[in-house]
N, C-alpha and C positions, 0 to 999 in steps of 0.2 A: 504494500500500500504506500503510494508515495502522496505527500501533504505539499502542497505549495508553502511559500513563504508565507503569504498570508494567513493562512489554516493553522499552523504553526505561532503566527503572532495573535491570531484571535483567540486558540486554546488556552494559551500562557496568560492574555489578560485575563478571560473567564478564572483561570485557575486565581489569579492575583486578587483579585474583585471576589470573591467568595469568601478566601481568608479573611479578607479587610473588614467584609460584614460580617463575619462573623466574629473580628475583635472589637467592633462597634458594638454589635450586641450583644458580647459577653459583660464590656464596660458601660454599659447601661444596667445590663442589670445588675452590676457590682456596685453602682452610683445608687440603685435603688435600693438596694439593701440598705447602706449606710443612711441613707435617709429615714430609713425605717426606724431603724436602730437608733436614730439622733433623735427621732421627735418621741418615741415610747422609752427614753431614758429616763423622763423623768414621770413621775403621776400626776394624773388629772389634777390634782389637789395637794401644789408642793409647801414644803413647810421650808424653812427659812433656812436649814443648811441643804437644799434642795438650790434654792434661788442664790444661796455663796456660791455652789457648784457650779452653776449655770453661768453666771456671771464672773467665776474663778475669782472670790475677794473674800474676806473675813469676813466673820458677824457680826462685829462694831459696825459695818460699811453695810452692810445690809438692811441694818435700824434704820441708817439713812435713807439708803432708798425707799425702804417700804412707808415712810412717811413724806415722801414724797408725793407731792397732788397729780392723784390719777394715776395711783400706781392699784395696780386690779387687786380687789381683797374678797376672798367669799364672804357673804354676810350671814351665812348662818352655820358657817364653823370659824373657829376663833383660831389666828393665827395661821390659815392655810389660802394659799395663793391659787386662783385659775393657772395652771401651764399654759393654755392658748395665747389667752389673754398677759399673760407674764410676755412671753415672747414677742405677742404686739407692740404693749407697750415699750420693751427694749428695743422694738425695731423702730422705735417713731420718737426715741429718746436717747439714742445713743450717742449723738452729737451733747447732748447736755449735760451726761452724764461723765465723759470726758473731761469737758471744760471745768464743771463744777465740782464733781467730786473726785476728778484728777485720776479715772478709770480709765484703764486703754482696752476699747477694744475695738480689735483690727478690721478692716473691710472685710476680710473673708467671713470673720468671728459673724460682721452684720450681714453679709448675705445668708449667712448658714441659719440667724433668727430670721429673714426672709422665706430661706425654702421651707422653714419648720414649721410656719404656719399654712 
């Protein structure tokens, strides 16, 4: 059986183009998992060394923030924070959070409370 040159360069892309989608689609769903795993780290209903963790800061630094105006508080358990809603507002507040309470966190840190919600 003899292949022209072209038969031979059309085979070799097909081959190449196959692989490719399939390391596409394996790092999609490796992107997905971590996503998964990032937004069920913490519970519906986080308590205060939950929201340290999240934000990576001590619990002095955390009194601050959660008396912060329009920081999300369940009202009818005592001391336990929405996650959703945590994340929100960390993502619509991390510019001030920076400035004022002299926190860094990094663009990647606020895209990742972007995709969390």
């Amino acid at each position: 059986m003899n292949l022209t040159i072209e038969e031979l360069k059309e085979a070799l892309l097909n081959a190449e183009l196959v692989e490719l989608f399939q390391k596409a689609y394996n790092q999609g769903v490796e992107d997905a998992r971590k996503l998964v795993l990032y937004e069920h780290q913490y519970p519906p209903r986080m308590e205060k060394e939950h929201v340290a963790d999240f934000f990576q800061i001590a619990l002095p630094t955390v009194e601050k923030i959660i008396r912060m105006d329009g920081f999300p508080i369940c009202g009818a358990v005592r001391a336990r924070y929405p996650r959703d809603k945590v994340f929100e507002w960390a993502d619509r507040n991390t510019k001030y959070m920076n400035e004022r309470l002299g926190i860094y966190v990094s663009e990647s840190d606020r895209l990742k409370f972007r995709k969390a919600q």
